[in-house]
GUZANU-124222 format. One record per residue (C-alpha): residue number from 1; z, y negated, x. Coordinates in pm, 1 decimal. Each point is the difference from the previous one (the first is absolute). Layout:
BEGIN
  num         Z         Y         X
  NUM         Z         Y         X
...
END
This chain:
BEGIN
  num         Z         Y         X
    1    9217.2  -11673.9   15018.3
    2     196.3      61.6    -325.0
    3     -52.7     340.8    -214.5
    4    -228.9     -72.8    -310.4
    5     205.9      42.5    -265.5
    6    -237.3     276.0    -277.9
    7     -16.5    -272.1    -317.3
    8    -169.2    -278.5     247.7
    9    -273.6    -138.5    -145.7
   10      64.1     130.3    -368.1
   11      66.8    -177.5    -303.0
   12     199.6     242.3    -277.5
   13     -13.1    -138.4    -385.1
   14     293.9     143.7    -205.4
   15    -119.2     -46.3    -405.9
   16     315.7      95.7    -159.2
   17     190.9    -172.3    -265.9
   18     300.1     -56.3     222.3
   19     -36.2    -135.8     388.1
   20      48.5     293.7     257.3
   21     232.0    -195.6     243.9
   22     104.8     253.6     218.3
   23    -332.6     156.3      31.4
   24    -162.6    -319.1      69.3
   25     264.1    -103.2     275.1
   26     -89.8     341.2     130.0
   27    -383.5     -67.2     -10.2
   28      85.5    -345.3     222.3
   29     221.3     202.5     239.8
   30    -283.2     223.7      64.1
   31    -227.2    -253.6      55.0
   32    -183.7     -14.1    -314.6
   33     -65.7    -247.8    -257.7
   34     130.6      47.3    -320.5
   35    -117.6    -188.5    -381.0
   36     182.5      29.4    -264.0
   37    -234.5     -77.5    -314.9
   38     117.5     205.7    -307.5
   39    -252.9     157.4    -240.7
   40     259.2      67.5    -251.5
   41     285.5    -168.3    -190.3
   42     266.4      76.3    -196.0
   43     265.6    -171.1    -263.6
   44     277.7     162.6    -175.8
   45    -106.9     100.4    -369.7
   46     240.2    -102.9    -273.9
   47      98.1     269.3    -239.4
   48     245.1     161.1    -192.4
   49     229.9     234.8     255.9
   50       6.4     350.1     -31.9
   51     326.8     174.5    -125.8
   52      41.3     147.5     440.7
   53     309.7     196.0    -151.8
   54    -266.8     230.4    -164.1
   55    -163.4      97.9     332.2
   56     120.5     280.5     312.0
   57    -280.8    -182.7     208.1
   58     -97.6    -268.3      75.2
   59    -335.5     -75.1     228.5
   60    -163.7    -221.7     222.1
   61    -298.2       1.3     189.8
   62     -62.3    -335.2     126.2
   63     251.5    -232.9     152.6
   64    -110.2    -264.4    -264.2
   65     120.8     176.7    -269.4
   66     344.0      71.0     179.7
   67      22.5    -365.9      83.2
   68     -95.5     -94.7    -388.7
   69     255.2     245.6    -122.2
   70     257.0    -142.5     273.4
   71      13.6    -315.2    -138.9
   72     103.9      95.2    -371.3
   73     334.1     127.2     190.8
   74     -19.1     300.7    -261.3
   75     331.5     280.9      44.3
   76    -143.3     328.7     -74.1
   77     140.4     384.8     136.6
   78    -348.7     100.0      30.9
   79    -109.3     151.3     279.5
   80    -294.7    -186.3     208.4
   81    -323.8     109.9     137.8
   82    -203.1    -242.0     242.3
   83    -368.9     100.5     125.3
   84      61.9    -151.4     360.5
   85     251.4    -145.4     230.1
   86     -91.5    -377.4     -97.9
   87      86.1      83.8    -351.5
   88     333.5     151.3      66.1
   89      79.8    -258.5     224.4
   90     -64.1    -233.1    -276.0
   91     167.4     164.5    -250.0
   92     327.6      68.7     292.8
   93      -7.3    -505.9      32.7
   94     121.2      58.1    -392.5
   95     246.3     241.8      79.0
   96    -204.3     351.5    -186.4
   97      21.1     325.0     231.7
   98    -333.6     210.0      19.3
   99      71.0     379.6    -126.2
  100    -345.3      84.0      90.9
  101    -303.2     -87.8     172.0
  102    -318.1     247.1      94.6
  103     -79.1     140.1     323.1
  104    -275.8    -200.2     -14.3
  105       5.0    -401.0    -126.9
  106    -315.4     107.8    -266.9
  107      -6.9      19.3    -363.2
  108    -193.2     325.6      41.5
  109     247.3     178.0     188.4
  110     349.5    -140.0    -223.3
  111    -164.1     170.5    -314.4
  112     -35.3     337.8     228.3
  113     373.1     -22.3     109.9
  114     197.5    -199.4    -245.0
  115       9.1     266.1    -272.5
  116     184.1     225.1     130.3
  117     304.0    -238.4     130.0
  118     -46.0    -151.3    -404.2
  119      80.8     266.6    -167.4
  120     -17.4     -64.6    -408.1
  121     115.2    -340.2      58.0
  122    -169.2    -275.5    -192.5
  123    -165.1    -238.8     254.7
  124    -126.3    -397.4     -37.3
  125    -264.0     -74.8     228.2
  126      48.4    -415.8      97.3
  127    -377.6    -115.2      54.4
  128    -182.5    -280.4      59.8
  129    -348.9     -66.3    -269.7
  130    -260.4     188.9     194.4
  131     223.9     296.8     154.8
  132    -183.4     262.1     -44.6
  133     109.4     305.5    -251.2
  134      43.3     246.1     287.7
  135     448.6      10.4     -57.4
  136    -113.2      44.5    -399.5
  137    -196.3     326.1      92.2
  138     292.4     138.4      96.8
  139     152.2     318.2    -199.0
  140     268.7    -219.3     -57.6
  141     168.5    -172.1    -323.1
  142    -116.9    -366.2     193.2
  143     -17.7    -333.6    -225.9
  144    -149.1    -320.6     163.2
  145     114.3    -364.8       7.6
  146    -209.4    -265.4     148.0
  147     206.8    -244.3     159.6
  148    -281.9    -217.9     179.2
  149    -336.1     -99.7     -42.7
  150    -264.9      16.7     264.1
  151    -273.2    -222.4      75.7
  152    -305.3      31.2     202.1
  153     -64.9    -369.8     248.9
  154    -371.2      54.2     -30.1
  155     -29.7    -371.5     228.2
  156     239.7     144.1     282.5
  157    -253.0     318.3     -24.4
  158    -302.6    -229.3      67.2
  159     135.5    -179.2     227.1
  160      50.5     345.2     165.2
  161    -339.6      63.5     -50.6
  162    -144.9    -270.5     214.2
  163     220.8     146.5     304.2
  164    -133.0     240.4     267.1
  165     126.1     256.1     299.6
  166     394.5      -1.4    -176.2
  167     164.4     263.2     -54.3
  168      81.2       5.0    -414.4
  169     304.1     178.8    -130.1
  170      13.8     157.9    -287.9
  171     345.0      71.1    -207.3
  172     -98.7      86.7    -363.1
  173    -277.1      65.9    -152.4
  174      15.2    -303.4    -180.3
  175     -64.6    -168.4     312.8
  176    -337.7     208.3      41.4
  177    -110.9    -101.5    -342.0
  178      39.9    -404.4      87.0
  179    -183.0      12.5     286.4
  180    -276.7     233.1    -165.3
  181     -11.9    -222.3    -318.1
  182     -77.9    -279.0     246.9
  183    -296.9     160.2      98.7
  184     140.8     138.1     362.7
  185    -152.9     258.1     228.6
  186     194.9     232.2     122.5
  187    -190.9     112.4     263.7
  188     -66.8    -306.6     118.8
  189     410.2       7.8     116.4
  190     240.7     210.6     135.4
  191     210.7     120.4    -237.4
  192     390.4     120.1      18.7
  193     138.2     167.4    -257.1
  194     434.1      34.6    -115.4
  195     -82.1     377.6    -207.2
  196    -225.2     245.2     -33.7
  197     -46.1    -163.1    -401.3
  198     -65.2    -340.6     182.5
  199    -276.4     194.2     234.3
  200    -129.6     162.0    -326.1
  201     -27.0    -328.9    -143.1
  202    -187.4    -110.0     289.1
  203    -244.8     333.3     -16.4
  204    -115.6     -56.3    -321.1
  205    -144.6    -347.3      48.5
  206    -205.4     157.7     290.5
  207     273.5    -110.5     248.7
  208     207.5     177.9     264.5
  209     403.2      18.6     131.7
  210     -72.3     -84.6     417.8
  211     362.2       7.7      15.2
  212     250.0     179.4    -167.9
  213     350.8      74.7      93.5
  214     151.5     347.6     -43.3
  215     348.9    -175.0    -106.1
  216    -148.1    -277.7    -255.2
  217     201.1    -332.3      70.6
  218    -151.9    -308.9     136.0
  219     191.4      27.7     363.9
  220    -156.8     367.1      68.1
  221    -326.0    -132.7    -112.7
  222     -29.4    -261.1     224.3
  223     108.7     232.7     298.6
  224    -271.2     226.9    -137.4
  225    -258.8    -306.3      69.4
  226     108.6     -82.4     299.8
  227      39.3     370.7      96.7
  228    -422.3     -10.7     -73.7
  229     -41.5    -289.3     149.2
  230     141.8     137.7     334.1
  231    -287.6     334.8     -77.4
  232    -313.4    -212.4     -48.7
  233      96.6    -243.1     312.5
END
């Protein structure tokens, strides 16, 4: 008799803007299902380009706004912070090296540590249209450029909404808002969450993180399912 493999019989939906292949290929290899049915979008804004020469930083915490910014092919000697190992590796396919990224992939804990590394150097924070302002709060000469817009798919949230015993992940909380704007229950899910911001998100619209990796990438947080899945069997 073959060894159960700990995703049988579970169906994982990833809701970010850009498909998780790896982590769903991982998902099938464990024996899981897994959805991909985004709950966000995003398109490249365009604007008037920022003078880069001007800045010592330059920072990114989402591998949409490395990939945006990859495509203008911009030269700058700026130094480069990413929030996460997707982002850097983003920013690495268009040939930018990552000076510095937090000991943890969170917004919260790169305004903690990035300070000190910064110095007095001016910094441009690269954002998408609903980042929050957690990089501004920063002691910190930081400017902000949008580069692209974000949208909420309110029908791929309902259609989420009509679903039942899946496993939902959450990457943003962008993503949180769709699905609450589309009238969701988050208790009436299991919820997994990329960031303790993302689990906050989830908190305050009377939700819950039931998974939550300690290293926030989608490959460690689909271990960390199947890792529960293996507890509750």
């Amino acid at each position: 008799m073959s060894e159960k493999l700990p995703l049988t019989g579970e169906t994982i939906i990833f809701t970010g803007s850009k498909e998780p292949e790896g982590a769903m290929a991982l998902t099938a290899s464990l024996g899981g299902e897994a959805i991909y049915l985004p709950l966000i979008e995003t398109s490249v804004r365009q604007s008037q380009l920022p003078d880069f020469d001007c800045y010592g930083w330059l920072i990114f915490t989402s591998a949409n706004s490395a990939d945006a910014f990859g495509q203008l092919h911009i030269r700058t000697n700026a130094k480069i912070a990413a929030v996460g190992e997707k982002t850097a590796d983003k920013l690495a396919q268009y040939g930018y090296e990552t000076h510095f990224m937090p000991s943890v992939y969170s917004a919260d804990v790169f305004v903690q540590e990035f300070p000190a590394v910064a110095g007095d150097a001016k910094c441009l924070f690269i954002k998408g249209s609903l980042a929050k302002n957690t990089i501004a709060s920063m002691p910190l000469q930081v400017d902000e450029w949008i580069i692209y817009e974000t949208a909420l798919k309110i029908e791929n949230a309902r259609e989420l909404c009509r679903m039942s015993g899946v496993i939902v992940v959450f990457a943003s909380p962008s993503a949180v808002r769709a699905y609450a704007e589309a009238g969701g229950d988050f208790t009436a899910i299991r919820t997994a969450a990329i960031g303790h911001v993302t689990e906050g998100a989830l908190i305050s619209h009377g939700g819950r993180a039931d998974y939550i990796p300690k290293k926030y990438t989608y490959t460690d947080l689909v271990n960390e399912i199947a890792k529960g899945s293996c507890t509750h069997d």
